[in-house]
One Martini backbone bead per residue (centre of mass of N, CA, C, O) as a GRO file, in nm:
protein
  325
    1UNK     BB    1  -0.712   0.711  -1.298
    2UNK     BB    2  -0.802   0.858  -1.016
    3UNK     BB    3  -0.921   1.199  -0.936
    4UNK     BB    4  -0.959   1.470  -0.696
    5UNK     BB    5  -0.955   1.664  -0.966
    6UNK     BB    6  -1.033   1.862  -1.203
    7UNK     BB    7  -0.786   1.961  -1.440
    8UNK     BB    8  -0.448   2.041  -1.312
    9UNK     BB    9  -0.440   1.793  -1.173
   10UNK     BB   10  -0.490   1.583  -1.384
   11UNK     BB   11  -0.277   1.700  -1.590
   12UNK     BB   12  -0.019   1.644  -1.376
   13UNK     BB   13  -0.079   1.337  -1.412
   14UNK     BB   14  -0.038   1.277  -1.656
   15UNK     BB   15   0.249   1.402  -1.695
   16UNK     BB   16   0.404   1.236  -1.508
   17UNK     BB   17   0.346   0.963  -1.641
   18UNK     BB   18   0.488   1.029  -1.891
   19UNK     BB   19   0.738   1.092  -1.853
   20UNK     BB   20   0.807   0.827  -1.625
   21UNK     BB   21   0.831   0.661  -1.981
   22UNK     BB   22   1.103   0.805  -1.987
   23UNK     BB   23   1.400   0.720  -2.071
   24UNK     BB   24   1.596   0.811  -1.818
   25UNK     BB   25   1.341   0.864  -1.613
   26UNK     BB   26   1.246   0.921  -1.286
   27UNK     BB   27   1.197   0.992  -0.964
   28UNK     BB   28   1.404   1.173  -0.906
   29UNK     BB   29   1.365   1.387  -1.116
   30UNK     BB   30   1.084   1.464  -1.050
   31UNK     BB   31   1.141   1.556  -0.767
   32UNK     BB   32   1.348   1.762  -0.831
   33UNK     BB   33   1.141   1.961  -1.029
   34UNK     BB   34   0.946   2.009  -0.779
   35UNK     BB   35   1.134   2.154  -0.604
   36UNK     BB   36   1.219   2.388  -0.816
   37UNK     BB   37   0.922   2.417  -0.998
   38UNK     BB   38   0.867   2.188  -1.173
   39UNK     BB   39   0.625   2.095  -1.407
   40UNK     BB   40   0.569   1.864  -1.554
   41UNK     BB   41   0.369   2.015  -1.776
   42UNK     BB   42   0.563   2.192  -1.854
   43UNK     BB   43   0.764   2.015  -2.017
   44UNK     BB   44   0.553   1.858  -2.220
   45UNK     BB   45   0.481   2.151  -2.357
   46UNK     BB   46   0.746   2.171  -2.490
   47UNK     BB   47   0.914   2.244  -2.816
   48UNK     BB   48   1.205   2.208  -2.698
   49UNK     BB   49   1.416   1.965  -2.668
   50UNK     BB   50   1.667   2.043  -2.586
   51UNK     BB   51   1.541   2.203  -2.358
   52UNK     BB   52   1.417   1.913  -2.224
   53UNK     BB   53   1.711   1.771  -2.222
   54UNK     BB   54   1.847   1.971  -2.007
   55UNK     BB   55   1.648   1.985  -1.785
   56UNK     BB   56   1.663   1.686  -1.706
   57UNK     BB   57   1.969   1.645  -1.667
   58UNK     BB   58   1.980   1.834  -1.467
   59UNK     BB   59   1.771   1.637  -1.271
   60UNK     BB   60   1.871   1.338  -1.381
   61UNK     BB   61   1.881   1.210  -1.608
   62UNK     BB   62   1.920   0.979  -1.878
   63UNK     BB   63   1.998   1.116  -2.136
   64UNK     BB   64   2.013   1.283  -2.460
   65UNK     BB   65   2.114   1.590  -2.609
   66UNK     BB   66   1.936   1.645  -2.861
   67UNK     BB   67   1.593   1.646  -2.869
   68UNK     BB   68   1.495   1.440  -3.122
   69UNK     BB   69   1.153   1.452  -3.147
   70UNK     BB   70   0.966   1.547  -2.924
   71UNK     BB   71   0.674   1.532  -3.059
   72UNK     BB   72   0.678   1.207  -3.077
   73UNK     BB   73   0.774   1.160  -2.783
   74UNK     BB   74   0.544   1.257  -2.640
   75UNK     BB   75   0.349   1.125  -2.754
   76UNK     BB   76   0.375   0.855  -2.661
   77UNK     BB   77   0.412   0.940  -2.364
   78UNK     BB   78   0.059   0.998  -2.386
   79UNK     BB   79   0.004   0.705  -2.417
   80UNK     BB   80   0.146   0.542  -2.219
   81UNK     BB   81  -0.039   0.695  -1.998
   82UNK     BB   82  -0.328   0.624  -2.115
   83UNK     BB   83  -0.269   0.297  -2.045
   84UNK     BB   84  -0.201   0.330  -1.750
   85UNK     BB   85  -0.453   0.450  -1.658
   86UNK     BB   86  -0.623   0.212  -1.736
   87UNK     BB   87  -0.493   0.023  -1.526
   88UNK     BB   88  -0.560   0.162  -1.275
   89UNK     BB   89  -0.849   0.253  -1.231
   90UNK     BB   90  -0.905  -0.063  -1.216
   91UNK     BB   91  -0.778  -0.065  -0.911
   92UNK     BB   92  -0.811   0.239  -0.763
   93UNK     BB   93  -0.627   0.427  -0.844
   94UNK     BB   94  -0.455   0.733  -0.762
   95UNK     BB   95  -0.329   1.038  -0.711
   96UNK     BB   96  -0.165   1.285  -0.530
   97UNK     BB   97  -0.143   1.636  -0.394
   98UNK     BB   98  -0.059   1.872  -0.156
   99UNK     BB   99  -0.342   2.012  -0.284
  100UNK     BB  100  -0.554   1.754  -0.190
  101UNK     BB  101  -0.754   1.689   0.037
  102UNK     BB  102  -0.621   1.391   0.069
  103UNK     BB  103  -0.381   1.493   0.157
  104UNK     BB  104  -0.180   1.449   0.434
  105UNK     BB  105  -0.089   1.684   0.687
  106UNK     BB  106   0.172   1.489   0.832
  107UNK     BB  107   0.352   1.516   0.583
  108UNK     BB  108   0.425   1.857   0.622
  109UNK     BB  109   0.687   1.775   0.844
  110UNK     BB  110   0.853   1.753   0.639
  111UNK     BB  111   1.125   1.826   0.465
  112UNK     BB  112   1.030   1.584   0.241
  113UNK     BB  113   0.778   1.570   0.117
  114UNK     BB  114   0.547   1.461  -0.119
  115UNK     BB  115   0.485   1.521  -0.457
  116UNK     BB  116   0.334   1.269  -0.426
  117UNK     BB  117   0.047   1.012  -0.463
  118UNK     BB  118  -0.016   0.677  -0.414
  119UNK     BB  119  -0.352   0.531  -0.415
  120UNK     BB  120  -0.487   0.264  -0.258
  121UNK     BB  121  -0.802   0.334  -0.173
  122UNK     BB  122  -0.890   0.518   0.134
  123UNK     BB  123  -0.796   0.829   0.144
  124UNK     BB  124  -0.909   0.927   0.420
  125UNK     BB  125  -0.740   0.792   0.644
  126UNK     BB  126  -0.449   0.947   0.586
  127UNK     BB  127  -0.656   1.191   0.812
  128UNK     BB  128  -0.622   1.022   1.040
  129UNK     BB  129  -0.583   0.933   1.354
  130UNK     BB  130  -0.254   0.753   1.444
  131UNK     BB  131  -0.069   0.452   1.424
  132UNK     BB  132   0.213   0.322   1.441
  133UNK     BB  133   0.365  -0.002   1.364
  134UNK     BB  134   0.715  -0.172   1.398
  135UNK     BB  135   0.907  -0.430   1.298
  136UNK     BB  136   1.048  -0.668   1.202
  137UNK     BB  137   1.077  -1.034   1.022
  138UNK     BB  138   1.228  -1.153   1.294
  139UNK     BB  139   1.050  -1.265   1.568
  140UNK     BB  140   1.077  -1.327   1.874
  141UNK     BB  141   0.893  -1.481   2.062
  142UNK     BB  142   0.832  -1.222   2.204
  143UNK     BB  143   0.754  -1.054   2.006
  144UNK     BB  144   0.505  -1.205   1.926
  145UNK     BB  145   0.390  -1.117   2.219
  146UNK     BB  146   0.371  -0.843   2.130
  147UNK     BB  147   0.216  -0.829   1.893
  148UNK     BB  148  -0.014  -0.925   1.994
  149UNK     BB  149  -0.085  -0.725   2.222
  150UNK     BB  150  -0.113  -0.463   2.010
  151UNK     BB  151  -0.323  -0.556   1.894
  152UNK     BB  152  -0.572  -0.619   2.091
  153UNK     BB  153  -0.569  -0.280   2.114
  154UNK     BB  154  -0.694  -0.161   1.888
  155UNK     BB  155  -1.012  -0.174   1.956
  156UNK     BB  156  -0.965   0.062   2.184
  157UNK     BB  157  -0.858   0.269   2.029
  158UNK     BB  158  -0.991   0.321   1.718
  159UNK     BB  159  -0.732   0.347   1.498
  160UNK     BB  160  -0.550   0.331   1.273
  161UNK     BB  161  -0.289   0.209   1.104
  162UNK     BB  162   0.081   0.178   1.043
  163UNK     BB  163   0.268   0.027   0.758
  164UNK     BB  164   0.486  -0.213   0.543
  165UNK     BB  165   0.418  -0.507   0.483
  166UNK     BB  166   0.613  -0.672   0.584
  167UNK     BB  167   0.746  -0.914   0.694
  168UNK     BB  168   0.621  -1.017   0.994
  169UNK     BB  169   0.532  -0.754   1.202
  170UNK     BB  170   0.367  -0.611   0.978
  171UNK     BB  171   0.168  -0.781   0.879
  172UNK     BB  172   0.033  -0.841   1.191
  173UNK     BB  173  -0.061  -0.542   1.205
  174UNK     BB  174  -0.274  -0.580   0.984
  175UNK     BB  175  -0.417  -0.840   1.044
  176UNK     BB  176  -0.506  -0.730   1.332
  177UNK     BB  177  -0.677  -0.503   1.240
  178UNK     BB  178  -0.888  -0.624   1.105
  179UNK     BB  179  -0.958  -0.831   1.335
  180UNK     BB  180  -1.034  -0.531   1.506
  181UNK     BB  181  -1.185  -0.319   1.302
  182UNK     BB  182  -0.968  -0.165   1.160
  183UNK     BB  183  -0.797   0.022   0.960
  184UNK     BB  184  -0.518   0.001   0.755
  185UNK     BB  185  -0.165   0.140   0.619
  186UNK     BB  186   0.014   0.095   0.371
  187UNK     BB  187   0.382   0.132   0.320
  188UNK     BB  188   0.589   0.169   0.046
  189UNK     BB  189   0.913   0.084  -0.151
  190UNK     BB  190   0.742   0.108  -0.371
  191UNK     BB  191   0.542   0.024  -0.631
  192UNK     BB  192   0.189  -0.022  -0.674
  193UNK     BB  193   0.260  -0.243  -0.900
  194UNK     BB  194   0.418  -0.397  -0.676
  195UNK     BB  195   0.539  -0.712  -0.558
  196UNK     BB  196   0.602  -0.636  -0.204
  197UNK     BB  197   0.659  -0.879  -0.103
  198UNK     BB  198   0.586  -1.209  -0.203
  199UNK     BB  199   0.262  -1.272  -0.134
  200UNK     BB  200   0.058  -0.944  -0.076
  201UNK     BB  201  -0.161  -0.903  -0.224
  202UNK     BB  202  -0.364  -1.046  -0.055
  203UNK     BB  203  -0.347  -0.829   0.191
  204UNK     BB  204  -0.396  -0.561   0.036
  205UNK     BB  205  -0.653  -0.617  -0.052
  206UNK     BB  206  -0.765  -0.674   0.215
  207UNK     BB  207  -0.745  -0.393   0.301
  208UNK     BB  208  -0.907  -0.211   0.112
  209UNK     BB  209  -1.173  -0.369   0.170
  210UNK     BB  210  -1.134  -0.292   0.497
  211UNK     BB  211  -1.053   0.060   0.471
  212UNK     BB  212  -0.805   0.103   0.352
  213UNK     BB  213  -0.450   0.165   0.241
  214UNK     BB  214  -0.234   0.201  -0.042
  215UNK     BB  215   0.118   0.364  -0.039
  216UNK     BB  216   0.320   0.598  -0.258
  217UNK     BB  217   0.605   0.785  -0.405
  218UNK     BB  218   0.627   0.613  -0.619
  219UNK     BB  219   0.590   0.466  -0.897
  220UNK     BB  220   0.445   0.181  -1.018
  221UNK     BB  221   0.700  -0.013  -1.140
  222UNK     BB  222   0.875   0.008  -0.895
  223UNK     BB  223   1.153  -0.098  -0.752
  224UNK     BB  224   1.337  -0.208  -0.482
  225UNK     BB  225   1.531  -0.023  -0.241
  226UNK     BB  226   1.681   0.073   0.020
  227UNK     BB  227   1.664   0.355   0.000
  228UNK     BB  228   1.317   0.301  -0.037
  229UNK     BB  229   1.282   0.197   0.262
  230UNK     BB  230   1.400   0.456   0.427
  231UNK     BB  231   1.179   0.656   0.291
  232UNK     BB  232   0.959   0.511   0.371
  233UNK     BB  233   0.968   0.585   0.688
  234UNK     BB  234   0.899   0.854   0.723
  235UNK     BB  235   0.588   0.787   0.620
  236UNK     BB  236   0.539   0.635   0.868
  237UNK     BB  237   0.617   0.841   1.103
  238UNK     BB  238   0.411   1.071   0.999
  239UNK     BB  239   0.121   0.934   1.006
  240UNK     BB  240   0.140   0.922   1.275
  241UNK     BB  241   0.091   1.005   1.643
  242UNK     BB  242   0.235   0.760   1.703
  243UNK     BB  243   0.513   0.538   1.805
  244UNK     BB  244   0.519   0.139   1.774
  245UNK     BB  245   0.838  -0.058   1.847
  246UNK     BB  246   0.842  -0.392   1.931
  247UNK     BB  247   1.115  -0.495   1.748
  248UNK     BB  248   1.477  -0.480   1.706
  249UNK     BB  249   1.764  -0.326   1.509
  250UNK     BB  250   1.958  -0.099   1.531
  251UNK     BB  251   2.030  -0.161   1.205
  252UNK     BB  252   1.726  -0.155   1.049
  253UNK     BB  253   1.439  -0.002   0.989
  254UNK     BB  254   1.313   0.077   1.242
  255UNK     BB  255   1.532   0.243   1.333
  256UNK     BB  256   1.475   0.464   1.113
  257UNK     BB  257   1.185   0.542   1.206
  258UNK     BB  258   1.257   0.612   1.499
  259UNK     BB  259   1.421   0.867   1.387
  260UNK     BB  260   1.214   1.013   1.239
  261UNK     BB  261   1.029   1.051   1.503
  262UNK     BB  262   1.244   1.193   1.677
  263UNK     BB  263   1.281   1.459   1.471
  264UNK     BB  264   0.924   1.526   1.465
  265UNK     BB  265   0.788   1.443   1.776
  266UNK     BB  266   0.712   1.173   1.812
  267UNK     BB  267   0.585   0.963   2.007
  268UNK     BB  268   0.713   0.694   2.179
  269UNK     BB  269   0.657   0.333   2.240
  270UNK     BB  270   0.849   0.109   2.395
  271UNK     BB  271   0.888  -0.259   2.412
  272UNK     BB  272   0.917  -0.481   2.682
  273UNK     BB  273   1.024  -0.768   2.882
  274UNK     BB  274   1.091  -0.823   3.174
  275UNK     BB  275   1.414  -0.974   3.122
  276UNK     BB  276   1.525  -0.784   2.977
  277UNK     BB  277   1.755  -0.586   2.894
  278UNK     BB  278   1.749  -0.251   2.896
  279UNK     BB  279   1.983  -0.236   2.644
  280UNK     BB  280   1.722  -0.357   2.409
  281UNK     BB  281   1.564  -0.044   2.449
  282UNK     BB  282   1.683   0.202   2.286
  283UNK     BB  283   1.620   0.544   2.261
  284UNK     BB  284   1.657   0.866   2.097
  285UNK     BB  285   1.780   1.151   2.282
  286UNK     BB  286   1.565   1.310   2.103
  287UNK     BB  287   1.310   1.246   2.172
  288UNK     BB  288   1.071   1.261   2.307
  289UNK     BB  289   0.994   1.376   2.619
  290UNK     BB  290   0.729   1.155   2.601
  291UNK     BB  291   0.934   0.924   2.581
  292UNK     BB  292   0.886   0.535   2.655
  293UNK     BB  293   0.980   0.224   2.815
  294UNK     BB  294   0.788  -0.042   2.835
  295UNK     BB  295   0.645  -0.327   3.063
  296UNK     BB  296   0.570  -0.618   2.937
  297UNK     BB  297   0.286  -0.648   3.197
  298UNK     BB  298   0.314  -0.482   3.384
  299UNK     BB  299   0.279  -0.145   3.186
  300UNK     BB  300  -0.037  -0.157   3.035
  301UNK     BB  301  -0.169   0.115   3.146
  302UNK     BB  302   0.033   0.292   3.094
  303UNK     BB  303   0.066   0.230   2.752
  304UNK     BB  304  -0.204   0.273   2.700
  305UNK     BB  305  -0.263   0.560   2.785
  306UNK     BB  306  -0.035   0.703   2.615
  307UNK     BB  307  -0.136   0.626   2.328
  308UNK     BB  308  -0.383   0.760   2.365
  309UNK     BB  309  -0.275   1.073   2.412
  310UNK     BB  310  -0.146   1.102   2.191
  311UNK     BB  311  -0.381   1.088   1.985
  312UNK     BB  312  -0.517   1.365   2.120
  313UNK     BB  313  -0.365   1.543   2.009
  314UNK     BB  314  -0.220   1.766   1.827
  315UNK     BB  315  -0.101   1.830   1.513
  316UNK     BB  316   0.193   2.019   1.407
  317UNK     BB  317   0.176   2.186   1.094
  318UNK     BB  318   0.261   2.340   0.786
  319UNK     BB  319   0.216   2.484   0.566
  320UNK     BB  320   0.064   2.504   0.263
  321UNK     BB  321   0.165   2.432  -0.032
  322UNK     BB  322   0.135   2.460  -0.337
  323UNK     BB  323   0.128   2.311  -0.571
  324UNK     BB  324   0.259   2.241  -0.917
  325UNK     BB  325   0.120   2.276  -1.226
   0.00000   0.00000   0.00000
């Protein structure tokens, strides 16, 4: 796995994929030992079992209480993780921490940003301004004219885009991106070694090769649920500077996206087309006060336009905590 820096990056990304690789450690564990200021590294390097394993049980492990042979026990697991290292680092993996030069500082606007990130491709990408754009799975005919009427635009606005790989209106994103010579940014809800939805490695290399990068908070070979799909779009909503939702249902996952957009105060434009009724777009009332619902393609220029304008914005985030390593 290639690291953004040497010395104590380096070390932290070892030992959190060593823990990663014990059984009943997980996502949800390793998340809250860095919340609580707890680094990885600090874990592996105890020579108390019994201490590692009342630590990692208090944040959620599912393991036994004995602590019987931790010094066998961390040594396969730093054995495990320097196999998993040479196998990622042959796709061009890397992690980052967010004091990583290349950790995209859009993502420190939220609650609870990543503790870590897995990168495939470009990432200095992921500090570029963009747009998100996200839809359905399943969209109708207009919707589908909808998606195209976005891609189009992509060309003149100049900017990355971010998407989720699903089937539908994401992987659109990506194809017409590509297509308009735009880089593209996959966020998965899955782990980066994971293929899903299933047939999307084909377009994932695509964006890679592209200038585009695959990104994601989980381990690498973690498989997708409901949870983090949603949590995945919280990192869809924070890494553009504007959210265009092109078709979506109220409880849909872009239903989520939008609420977290309006959350952050990211501008939102919605798309309509001329028949629809009114009440088929509806933003949700915390949303910024210049989001608005556009008539495509009545207010094709009014939408360009706002576009163009939430891009150019300065984005506001917070202060950079030191990663804890």
């Amino acid at each position: 796995m290639q690291r953004d820096a040497p010395g104590s990056c380096e070390a932290e990304a070892h030992a959190l994929l060593a823990l990663a690789s014990l059984k009943g450690v997980g996502y949800w564990t390793l998340f809250k030992l860095k919340r609580d200021g707890i680094s990885a590294r600090s874990i592996l390097e105890r020579s108390d079992g019994a201490e590692v394993a009342r630590t990692l049980m208090q944040h959620g492990a599912k393991i036994g209480a004995s602590g019987t042979d931790w010094a066998g026990a961390s040594k396969r697991a730093v054995e495990r993780a320097n196999r998993l290292i040479d196998e990622t680092e042959k796709k061009g993996i890397r992690i980052i921490f967010p004091d990583s030069p290349t950790y995209p500082k859009s993502l420190l606007t939220l609650d609870d940003p990543p503790a870590w990130l897995f990168v495939r491709g470009e990432a200095s990408v992921l500090s570029a301004p963009s747009l998100t754009a996200v839809g359905t799975r399943k969209p109708s005919s207009d919707g589908e004219w909808l998606s195209r009427f976005v891609g189009m635009n992509l060309a003149d606005w100049k900017v990355p885009t971010v998407s989720g790989l699903a089937n539908g209106m994401d992987q659109d994103v990506h194809d017409f991106s590509i297509r308009m010579g735009v880089p593209t940014i996959a966020v998965l809800g899955t782990g980066i070694q994971t293929e899903y939805p299933k047939g999307s490695d084909r377009l994932a290399d695509m964006i890679v090769r592209e200038g585009g990068a695959i990104v994601t908070e989980y381990l690498p070979n973690d498989s997708y649920s409901g949870e983090n799909f949603v949590r995945r779009n919280r990192l869809q909503a924070a890494l553009g500077r504007v959210l265009i939702p092109i078709e979506w249902s109220p409880k849909s996952g872009t239903a989520h996206t939008i609420n977290y957009a309006a959350a952050l105060g990211r501008p939102i434009a919605g798309l309509r087309v001329t028949d629809w009724p009114d009440d088929r777009v509806m933003l949700p009332q915390k949303s910024h006060s210049n989001s608005r619902v556009f008539t495509i393609p009545r207010e094709q220029s009014r939408f360009f336009e706002f576009v163009q304008k939430a891009l150019a914005e300065p984005l506001r985030t917070r202060e950079i905590q030191p990663d804890l390593i």
